[in-house]
N, C-alpha and C positions, 0 to 999 in steps of 0.2 A: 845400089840395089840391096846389097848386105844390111844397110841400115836400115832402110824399109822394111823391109824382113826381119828385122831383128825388134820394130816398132809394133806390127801387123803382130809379131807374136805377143810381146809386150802388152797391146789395146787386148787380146784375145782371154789370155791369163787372166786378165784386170776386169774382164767381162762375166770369165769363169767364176772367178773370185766374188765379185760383185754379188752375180744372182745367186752364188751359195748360200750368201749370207743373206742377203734382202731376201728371197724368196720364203725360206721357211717364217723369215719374222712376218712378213706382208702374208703368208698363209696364217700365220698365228695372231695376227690381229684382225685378218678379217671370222676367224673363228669365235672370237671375244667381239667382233661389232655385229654376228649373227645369232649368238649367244642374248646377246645384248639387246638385239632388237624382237629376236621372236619370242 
């Protein structure tokens, strides 16, 4: 159970993590691909 829990938080972090960083790049390219296109 403890490890499961201890995984759950582990994926959750790695999720946090994840979209902090992708989100603002994937906001920042799609600004340069509407830049780009209009």
């Amino acid at each position: 159970m403890n490890a499961l829990k201890h995984k759950f938080c582990f994926r959750l972090l790695n999720d946090i993590l994840i979209l902090g960083l992708l989100l603002p790049l994937d906001l920042l390219l799609n600004s340069k691909k509407s830049a780009l296109f209009y």
